[in-house]
C-alpha positions in Angstrom: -84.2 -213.9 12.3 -81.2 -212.3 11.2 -77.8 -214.3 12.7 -75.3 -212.1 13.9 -71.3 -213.5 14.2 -69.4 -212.9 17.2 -65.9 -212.7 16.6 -64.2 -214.4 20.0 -61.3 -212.4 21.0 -58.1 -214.3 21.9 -56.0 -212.3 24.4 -54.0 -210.4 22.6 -57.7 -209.4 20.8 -58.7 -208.4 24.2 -55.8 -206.2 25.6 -55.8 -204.4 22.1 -59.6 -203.9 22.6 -58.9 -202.6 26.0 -56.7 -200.4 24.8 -59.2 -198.2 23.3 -61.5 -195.4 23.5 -64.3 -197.4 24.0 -66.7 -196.4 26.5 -67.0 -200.0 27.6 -63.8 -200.9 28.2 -62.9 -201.3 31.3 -58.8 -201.4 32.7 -58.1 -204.2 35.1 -57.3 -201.6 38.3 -59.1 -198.2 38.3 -57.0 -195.0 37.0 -56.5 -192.1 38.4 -56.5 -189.7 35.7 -59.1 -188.9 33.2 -59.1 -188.0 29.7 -57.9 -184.2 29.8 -55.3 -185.2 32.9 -54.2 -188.4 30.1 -53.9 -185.5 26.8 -51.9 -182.9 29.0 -49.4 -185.5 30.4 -49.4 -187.0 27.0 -48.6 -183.6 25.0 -45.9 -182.8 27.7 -44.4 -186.1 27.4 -44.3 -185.1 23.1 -43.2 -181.9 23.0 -41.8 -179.9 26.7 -39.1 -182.4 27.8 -36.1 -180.7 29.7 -36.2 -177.3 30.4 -35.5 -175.3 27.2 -38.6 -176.4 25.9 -40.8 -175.6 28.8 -44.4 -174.1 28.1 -45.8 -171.0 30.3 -48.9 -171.9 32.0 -51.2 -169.6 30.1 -50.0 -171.2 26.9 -50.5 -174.9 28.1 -54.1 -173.5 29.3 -54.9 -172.1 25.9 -54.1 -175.5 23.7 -56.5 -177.3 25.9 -58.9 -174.7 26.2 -59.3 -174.5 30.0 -58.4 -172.0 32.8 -54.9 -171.5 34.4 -56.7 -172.3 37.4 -57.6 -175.7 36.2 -54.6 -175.9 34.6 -52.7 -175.6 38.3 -55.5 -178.7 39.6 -54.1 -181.1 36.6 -51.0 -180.8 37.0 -51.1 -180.6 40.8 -52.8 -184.4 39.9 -50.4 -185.6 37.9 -47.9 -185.2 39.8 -49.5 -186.9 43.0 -50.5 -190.1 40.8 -48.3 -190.1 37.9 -44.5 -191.4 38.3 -42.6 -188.9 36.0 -42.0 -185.6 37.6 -43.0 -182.2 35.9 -40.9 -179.7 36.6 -42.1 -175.8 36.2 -40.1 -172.5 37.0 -41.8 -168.8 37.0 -39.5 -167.7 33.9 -40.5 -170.8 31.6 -43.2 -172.7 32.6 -43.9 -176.8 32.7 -42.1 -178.9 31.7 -40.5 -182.9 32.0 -36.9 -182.8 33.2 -34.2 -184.5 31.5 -32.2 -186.6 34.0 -29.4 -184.0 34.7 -32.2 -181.6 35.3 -34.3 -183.5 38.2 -32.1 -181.7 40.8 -33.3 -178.5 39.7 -36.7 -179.1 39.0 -37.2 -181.3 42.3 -35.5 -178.2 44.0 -37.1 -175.2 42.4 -40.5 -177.1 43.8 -39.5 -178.3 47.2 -38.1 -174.4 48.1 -42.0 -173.4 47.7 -43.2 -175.9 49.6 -40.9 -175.4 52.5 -41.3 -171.1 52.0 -45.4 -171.6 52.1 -44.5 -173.9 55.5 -42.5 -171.3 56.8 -45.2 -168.5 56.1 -48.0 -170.3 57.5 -46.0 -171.4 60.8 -45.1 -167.9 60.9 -48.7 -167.1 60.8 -50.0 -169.8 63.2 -47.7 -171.4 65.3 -50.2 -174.4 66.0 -49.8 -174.7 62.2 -46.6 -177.2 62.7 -48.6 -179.9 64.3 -51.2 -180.0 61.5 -47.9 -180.2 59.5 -46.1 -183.0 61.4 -49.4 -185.4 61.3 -50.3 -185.1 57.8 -46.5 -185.6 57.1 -46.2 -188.7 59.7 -49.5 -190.0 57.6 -47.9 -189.7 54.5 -44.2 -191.1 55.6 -46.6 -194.2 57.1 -48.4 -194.8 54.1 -45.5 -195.2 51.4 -44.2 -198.4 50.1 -41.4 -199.6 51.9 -39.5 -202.2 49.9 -37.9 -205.2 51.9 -34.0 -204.8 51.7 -34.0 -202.0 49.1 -36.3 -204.1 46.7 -37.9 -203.0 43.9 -41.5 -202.4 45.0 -44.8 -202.3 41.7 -47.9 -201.1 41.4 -49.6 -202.9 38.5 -52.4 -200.1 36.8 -53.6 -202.6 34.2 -51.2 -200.6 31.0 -48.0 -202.2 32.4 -45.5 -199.6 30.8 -42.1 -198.7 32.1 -41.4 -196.4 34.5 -39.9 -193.2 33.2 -39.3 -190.4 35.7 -37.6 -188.0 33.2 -37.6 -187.0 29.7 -34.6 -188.4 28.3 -36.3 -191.7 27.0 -38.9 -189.6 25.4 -36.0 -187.6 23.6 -34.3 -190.9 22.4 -37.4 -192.8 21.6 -38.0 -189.9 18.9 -34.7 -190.2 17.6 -35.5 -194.0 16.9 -38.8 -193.2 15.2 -36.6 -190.7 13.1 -34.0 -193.3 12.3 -36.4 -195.6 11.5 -37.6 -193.0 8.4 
């Protein structure tokens, strides 16, 4: 019979193993996202942050060789489970907002939302109580931190939280530096 070693991971063996590809790997809490949602995120975080590097929607469809319409679906589900916000505007496309941009982008999106409102209000007035509850649902199911406290949510790749795109910008100047 032929013996076969076992290497016994320690845990910093273990979190790098978790780390990877590997079908068996499992994440401590389950996430959200898969693969495709991960690489799209992932290659706007690299190379569309703030937006005068924006990518059109047809363009960001084409590199990952799916539809605009699936396109729309991904990033509608990043933005409801990631915590970085992805700005888009008709003229340039997606994009990750530096800092000074969030007011823009978070603008730009909520003047939609509130002009789709209006339109279907407009077209059924019985519309606004559909509205209200699934608002009053959402309002009573977010975090509410005791005394303005910091609140967590622990997804088993503890990373900081980065809303915007300015720490992506400066963490590739480092790598540069570091050259």
């Amino acid at each position: 019979m032929k013996s076969v070693k076992v290497k016994q991971l320690d845990i910093y063996g273990w979190l790098e193993h978790q780390k990877t590809n590997n079908p068996e790997s499992k994440r401590l809490v389950y996430d959200k996202l898969n693969s495709l949602e991960h690489n799209i995120l992932n290659y706007l975080k690299k190379h569309h942050i703030g937006l005068d590097n924006a990518i059109n929607g047809k363009g960001l469809a084409e590199r990952f060789d799916i539809s605009v319409v699936k396109l729309r679906g991904v990033i509608s589900k990043l933005r409801k489970h990631q915590e970085i916000i992805i700005g888009s505007c008709v003229k340039n496309g997606y994009y990750i907002p530096l800092q000074a941009e969030m007011t823009q982008a978070l603008n730009y999106a909520e003047s939609k939302v509130l002009s789709e409102l209006e339109t279907r209000v407009k077209q059924n007035p019985n519309f606004i109580l559909k509205a209200y509850k699934v608002l009053n649902s959402i309002k009573g199911n977010l975090s509410k931190a005791v005394q303005d406290q910091i609140t967590m949510q622990f997804n088993g790749w503890e990373q900081d939280v980065n809303y915007f795109g300015d720490k992506y910008i400066n963490n590739k100047k480092e790598k540069e530096c570091d050259l």
